[in-house]
C-alpha positions in Angstrom: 19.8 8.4 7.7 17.2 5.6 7.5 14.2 6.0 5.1 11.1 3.7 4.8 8.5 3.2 2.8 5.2 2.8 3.5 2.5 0.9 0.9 -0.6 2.2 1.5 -3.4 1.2 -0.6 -5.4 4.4 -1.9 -9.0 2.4 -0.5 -7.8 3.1 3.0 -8.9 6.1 4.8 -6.6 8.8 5.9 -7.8 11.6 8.0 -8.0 15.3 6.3 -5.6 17.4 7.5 -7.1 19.6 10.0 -5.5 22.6 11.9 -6.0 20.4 15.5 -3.6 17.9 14.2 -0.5 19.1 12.5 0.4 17.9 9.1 4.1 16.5 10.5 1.7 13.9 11.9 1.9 12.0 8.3 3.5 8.6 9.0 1.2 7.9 12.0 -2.2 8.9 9.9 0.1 6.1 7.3 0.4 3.9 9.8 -3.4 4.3 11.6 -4.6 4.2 7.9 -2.8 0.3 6.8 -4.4 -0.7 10.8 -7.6 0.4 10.1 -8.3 -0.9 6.9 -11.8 -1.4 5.7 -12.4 -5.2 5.8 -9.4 -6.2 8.0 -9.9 -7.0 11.5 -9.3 -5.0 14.0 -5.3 -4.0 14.6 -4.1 -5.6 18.0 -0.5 -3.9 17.9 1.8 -2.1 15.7 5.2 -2.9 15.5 7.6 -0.8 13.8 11.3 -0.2 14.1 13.1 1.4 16.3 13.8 4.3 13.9 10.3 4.4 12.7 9.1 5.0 16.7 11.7 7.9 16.9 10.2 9.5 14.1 6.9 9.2 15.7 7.9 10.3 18.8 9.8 13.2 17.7 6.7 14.9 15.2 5.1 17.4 16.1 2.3 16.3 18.6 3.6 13.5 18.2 2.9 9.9 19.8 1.5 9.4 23.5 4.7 6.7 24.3 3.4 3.5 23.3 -0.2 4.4 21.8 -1.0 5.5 18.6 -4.0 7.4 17.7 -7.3 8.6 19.2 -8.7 8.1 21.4 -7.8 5.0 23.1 -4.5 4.2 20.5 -3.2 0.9 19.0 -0.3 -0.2 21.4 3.4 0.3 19.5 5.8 -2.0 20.2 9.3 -1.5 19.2 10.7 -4.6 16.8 14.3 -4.1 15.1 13.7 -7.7 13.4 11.4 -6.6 11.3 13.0 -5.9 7.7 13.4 -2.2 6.8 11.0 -2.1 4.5 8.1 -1.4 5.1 9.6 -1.6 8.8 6.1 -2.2 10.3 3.7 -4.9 10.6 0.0 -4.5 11.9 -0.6 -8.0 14.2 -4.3 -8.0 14.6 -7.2 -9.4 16.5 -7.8 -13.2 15.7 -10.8 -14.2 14.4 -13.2 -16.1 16.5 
């Protein structure tokens, strides 16, 4: 079985768990959380690994295929180059 690890600085926001949203739904609040960091531009896609999009998919209220979050979601894009840890990068919005 594959395992990951996900750095999340503790200045990023992570949504209380709330009885709407079950609390399987961890590594995508991780995930939404590193994308939406305060002072970071805006996330354009998240790519994660294969296995890492499994997981996703397979939590409880899990993933609309392809999106991520609410309510329009980040785009997912499956990558298996990336290196298995973290196994996700956050591409984001270029500056203008």
């Amino acid at each position: 079985m594959a395992t990951a690890t996900l750095a999340v600085r503790s200045t990023a926001p992570v949504a209380p768990l709330s009885p709407i949203r079950p609390a399987g739904d961890l590594l995508g609040r991780h995930l939404l959380a590193v994308a939406w960091e305060p002072g970071a531009a805006p996330p354009r896609e998240i790519r994660v690994r294969p296995e890492l999009l499994e997981r996703l998919a397979a939590q409880p209220g899990g993933t609309i295929p392809g999106l991520l979050g609410d309510p329009a979601g980040v785009p997912l894009v499956a990558d298996p180059a990336l290196p298995r840890s973290p196994g996700f990068e956050v591409r984001r919005v270029p500056p203008r």
